[in-house]
C-alpha positions in Angstrom: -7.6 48.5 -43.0 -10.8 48.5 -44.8 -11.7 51.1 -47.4 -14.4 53.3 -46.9 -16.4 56.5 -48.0 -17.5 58.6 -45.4 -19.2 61.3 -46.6 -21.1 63.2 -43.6 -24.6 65.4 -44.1 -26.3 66.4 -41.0 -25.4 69.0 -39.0 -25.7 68.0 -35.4 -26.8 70.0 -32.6 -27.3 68.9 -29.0 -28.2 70.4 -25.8 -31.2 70.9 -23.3 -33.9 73.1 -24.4 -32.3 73.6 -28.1 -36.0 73.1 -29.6 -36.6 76.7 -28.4 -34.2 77.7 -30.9 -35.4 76.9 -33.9 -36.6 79.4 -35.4 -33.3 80.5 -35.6 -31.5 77.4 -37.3 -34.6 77.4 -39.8 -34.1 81.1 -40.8 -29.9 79.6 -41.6 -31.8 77.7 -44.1 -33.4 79.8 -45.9 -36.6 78.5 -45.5 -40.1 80.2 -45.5 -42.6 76.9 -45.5 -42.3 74.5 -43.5 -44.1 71.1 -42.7 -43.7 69.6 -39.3 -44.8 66.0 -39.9 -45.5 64.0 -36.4 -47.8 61.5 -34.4 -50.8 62.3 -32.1 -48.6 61.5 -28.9 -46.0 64.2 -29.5 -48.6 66.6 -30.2 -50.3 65.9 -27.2 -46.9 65.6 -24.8 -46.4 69.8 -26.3 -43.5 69.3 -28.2 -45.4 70.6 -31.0 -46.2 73.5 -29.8 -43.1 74.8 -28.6 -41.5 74.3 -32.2 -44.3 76.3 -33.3 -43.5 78.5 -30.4 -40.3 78.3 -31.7 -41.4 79.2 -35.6 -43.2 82.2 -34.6 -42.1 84.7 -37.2 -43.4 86.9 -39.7 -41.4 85.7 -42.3 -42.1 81.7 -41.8 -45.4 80.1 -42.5 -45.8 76.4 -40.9 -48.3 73.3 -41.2 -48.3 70.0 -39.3 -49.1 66.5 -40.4 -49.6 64.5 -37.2 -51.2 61.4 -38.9 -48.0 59.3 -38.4 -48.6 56.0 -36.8 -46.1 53.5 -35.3 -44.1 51.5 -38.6 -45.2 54.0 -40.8 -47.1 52.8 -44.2 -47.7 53.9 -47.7 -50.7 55.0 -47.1 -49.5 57.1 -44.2 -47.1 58.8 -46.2 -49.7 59.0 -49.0 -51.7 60.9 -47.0 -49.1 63.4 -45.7 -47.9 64.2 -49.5 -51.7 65.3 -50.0 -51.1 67.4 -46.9 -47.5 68.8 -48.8 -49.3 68.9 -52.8 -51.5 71.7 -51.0 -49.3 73.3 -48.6 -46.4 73.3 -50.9 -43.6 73.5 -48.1 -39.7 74.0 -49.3 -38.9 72.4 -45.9 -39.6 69.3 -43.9 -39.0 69.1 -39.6 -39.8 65.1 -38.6 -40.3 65.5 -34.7 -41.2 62.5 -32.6 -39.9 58.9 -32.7 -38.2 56.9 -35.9 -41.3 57.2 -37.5 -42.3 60.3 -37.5 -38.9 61.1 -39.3 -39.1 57.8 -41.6 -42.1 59.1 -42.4 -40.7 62.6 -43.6 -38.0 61.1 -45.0 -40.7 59.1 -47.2 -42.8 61.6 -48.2 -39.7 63.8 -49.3 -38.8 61.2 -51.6 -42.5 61.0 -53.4 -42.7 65.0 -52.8 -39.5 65.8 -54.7 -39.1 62.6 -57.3 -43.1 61.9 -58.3 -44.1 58.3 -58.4 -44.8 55.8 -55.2 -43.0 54.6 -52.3 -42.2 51.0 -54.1 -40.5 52.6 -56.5 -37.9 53.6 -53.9 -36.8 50.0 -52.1 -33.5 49.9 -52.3 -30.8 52.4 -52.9 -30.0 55.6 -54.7 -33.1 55.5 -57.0 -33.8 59.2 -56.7 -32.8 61.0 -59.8 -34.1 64.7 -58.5 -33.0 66.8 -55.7 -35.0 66.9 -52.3 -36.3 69.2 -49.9 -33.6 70.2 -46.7 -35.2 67.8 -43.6 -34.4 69.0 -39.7 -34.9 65.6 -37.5 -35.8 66.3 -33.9 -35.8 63.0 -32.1 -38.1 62.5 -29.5 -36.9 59.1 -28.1 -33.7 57.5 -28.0 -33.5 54.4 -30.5 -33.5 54.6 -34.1 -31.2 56.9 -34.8 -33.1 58.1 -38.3 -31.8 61.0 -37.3 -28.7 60.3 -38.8 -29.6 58.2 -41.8 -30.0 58.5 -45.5 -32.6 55.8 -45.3 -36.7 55.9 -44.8 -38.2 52.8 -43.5 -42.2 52.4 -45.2 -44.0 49.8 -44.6 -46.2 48.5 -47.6 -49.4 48.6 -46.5 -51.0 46.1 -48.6 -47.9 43.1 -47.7 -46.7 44.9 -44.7 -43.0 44.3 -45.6 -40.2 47.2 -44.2 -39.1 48.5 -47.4 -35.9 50.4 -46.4 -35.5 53.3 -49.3 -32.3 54.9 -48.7 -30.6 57.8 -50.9 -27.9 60.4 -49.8 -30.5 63.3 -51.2 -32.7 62.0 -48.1 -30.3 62.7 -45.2 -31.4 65.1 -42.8 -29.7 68.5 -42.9 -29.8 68.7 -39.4 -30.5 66.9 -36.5 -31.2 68.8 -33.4 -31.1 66.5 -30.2 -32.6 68.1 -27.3 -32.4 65.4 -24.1 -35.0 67.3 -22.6 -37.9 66.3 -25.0 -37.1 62.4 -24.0 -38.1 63.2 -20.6 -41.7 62.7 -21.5 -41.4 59.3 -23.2 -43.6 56.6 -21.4 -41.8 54.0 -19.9 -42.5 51.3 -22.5 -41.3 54.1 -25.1 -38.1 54.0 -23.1 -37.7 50.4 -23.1 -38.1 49.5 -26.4 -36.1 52.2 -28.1 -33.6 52.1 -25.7 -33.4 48.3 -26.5 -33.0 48.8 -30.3 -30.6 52.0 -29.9 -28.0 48.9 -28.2 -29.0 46.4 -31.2 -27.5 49.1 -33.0 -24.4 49.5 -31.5 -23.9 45.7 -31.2 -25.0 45.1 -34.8 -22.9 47.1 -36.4 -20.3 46.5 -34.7 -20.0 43.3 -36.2 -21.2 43.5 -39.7 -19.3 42.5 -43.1 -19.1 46.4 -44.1 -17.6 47.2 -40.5 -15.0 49.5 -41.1 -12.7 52.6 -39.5 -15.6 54.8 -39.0 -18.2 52.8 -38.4 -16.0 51.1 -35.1 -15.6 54.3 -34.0 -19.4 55.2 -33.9 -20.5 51.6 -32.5 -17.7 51.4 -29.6 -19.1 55.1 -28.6 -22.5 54.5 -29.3 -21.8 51.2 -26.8 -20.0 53.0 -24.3 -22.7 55.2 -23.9 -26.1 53.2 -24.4 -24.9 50.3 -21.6 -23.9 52.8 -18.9 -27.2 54.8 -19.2 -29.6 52.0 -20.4 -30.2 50.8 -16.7 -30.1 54.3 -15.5 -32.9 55.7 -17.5 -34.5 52.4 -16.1 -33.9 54.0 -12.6 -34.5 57.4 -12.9 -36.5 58.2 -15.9 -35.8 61.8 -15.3 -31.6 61.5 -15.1 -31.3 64.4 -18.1 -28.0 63.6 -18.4 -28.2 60.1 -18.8 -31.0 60.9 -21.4 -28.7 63.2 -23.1 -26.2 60.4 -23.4 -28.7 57.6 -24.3 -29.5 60.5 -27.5 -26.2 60.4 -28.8 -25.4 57.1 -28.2 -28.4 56.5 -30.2 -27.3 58.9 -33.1 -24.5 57.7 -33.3 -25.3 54.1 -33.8 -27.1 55.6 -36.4 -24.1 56.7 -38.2 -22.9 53.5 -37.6 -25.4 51.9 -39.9 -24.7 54.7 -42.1 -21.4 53.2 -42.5 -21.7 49.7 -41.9 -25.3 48.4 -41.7 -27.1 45.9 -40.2 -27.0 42.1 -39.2 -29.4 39.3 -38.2 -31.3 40.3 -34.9 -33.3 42.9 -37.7 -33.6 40.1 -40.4 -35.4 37.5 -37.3 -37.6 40.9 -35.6 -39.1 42.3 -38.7 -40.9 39.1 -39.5 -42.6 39.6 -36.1 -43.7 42.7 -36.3 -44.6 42.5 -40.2 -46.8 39.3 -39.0 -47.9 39.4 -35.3 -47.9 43.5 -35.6 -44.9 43.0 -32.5 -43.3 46.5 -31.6 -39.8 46.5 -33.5 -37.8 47.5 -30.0 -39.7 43.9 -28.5 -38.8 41.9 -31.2 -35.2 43.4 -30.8 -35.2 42.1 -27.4 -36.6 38.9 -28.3 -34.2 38.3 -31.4 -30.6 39.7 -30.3 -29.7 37.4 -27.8 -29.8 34.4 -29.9 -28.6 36.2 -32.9 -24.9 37.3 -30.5 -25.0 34.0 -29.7 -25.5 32.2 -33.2 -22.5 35.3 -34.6 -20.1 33.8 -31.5 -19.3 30.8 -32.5 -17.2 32.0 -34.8 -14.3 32.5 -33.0 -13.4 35.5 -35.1 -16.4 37.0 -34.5 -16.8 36.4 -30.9 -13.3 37.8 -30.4 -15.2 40.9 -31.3 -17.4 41.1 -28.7 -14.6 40.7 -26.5 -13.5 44.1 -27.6 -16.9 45.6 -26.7 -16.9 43.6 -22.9 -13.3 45.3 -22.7 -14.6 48.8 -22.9 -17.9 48.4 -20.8 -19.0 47.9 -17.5 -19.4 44.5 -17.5 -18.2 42.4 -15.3 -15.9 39.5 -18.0 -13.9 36.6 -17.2 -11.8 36.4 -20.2 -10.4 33.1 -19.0 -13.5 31.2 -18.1 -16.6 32.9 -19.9 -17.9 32.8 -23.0 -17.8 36.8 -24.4 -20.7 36.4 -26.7 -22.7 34.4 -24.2 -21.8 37.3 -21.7 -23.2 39.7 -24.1 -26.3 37.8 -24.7 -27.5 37.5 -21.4 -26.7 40.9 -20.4 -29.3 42.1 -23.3 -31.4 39.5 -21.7 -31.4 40.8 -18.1 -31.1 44.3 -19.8 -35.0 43.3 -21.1 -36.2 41.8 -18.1 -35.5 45.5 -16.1 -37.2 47.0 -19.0 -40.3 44.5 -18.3 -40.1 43.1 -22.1 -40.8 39.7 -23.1 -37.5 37.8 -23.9 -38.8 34.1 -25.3 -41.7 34.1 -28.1 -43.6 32.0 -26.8 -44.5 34.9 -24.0 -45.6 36.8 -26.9 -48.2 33.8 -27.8 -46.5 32.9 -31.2 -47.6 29.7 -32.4 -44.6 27.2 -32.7 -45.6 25.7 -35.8 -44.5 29.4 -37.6 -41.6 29.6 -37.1 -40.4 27.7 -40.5 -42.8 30.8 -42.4 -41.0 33.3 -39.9 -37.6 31.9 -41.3 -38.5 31.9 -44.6 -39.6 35.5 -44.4 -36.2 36.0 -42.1 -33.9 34.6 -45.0 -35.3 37.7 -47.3 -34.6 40.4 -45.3 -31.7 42.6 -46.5 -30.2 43.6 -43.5 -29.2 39.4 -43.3 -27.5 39.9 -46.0 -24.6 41.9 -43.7 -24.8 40.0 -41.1 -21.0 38.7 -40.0 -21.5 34.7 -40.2 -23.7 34.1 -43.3 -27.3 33.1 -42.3 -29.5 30.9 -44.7 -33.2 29.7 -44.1 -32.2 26.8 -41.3 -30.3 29.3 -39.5 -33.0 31.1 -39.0 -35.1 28.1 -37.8 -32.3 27.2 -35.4 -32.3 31.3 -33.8 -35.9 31.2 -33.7 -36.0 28.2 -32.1 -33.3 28.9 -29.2 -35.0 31.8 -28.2 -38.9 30.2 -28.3 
């Protein structure tokens, strides 16, 4: 077996309604100022003001930040640390989607260690302690929640810069199903379609190891059973609840074991044709299972996941990573998301600077079958 260090930090706490409880986990913190950094949309849905609700004691003082906008910048996070310098908060509650939290997670870093977000691409280039972080997740996709890393975009390139550190994983994560019942349908689809990029990324990567299986086969078994239902019946709570964990814990998953291709080929897109990461997931994951399953090894893999899902697999006559791929594919169709670029009006003749730009990504690096810049080219090109 594979050696690994698995070192959990976040407390997790799930059930209905549990954002009407804390107050109460705060005050097992210690805390007395807190920050609640968010979007517009979240305020508006209430959310916000039920945590405040929620904070209402003599003892706690509270300020919100709700300037976060979706793929969080440096500026973004510039602005809420002048929103911190003044309120001078000793804790930080990131409530909303995976940026509101990647945005807390950045500003903690500049908070607590001084300097600018640049200085943090990478990993482990903290040196001083950081504040204690609550993540309340609003959707069911990223799973920042569970991760040590923030990703910033820079505003002036607009490259992901993923800056991770142990210091910045979240004490807590408190997942309450019921919050996700507001999400608007397009919310649903495209973080519901990243949360199973997750699961199916991980499970394949070059750090893939004991703990991390564990997390992706869960995070699968739940994700592709309440995926379609959600689809169905946005208000099935309990299919909510399990698309929440099954998206935390893919998160833990890339915790432990990272992630592969389909990331390398979407951030491109969204870094140049300003495409929503969970669309460019569902335009890049396909191709990407069925570039990693031609390796026998690796399609042997996805076997394993078929084996423990609920769909339908000829081992004897089908193809397991083609099985997968077009599963995703029909998975994106239900969720009314574009599956071939050229429905999302991308010129062909960029696809050699969008592989180029594919071929620097990190998260490449990981990926199971190695992937240079005319492997890129070729996965672009199979899913124009």
């Amino acid at each position: 077996m594979d050696a690994f260090d698995f070192q959990p930090r976040t407390r997790i706490i799930f059930g209905a309604n549990q954002l009407d409880h804390l107050g109460d986990y705060v005050s097992q913190l210690k805390a007395k100022r807190i920050l609640l950094v968010t979007d517009p949309g979240i305020l508006k849905a209430g959310h916000i003001g039920r945590a405040t609700n929620a904070l209402a004691n003599p003892s706690l003082e509270w300020e919100i930040f709700d300037g976060v906008e979706e793929n969080p910048s440096t500026a973004t996070v510039q602005q809420a640390l002048e929103v911190a310098n003044e309120f001078r908060p000793d804790l930080l509650i990131g409530i909303g989607g995976g940026s509101s939290m990647d945005c807390a997670k950045g500003l903690n870093f500049i908070y607590t260690n001084g300097g600018k977000m640049q200085d943090y691409w990478g990993k482990d280039k903290a040196t001083k302690p950081m504040l204690p972080m609550i993540a309340i997740p609003t959707t069911a996709g990223t799973g920042s929640e569970t991760q040590s890393f923030a990703l910033i975009s820079d505003e002036e390139t607009h490259v992901k810069m993923a800056c991770g550190d142990k210091k910045a994983a979240c004490v807590m994560a408190l997942l309450d199903p019921a919050l996700t019942l507001t999400q608007p349908s397009t919310v649903t689809s495209v973080t519901g379609i990243d949360a199973i990029s997750h699961a199916l990324e991980t499970y394949v990567t070059k750090p893939r190891n004991a703990v991390s299986l564990m997390y992706s086969r869960q995070a699968w078994k739940y994700l592709h059973a309440s995926f379609p239902k959600i689809l169905a019946e946005p208000l099935h709570l309990e299919a909510r609840g399990t698309m929440l964990l099954g998206a935390s814990w893919a998160g833990m998953a890339i915790e432990n074991s990272m992630l592969g291709a389909a990331h390398a080929c979407a951030n491109p897109l969204t870094a140049r044709f300003n495409i929503i990461h969970g669309q460019a997931i569902a335009l890049t994951l396909p191709g990407v299972i069925r570039f990693n399953g031609e390796d026998p090894k690796i399609n042997g893999w996805y076997e394993e996941l078929l084996e423990v899902s609920e769909i339908p697999f000829d081992e004897k006559n089908e193809i397991a990573a083609e099985v997968l791929a077009n599963w995703v594919t029909e998975q994106a169709h239900s969720a009314k998301l574009f599956t071939k670029l050229r429905d999302c009006s991308i010129p062909l003749d960029v696809l050699d600077q969008l592989s180029e730009d594919a071929a620097k990504q990190w998260t490449g690096t990981f990926n199971p079958r190695p992937v240079k810049k005319d492997d890129f080219q070729t996965i672009y090109e199979s899913i124009y």
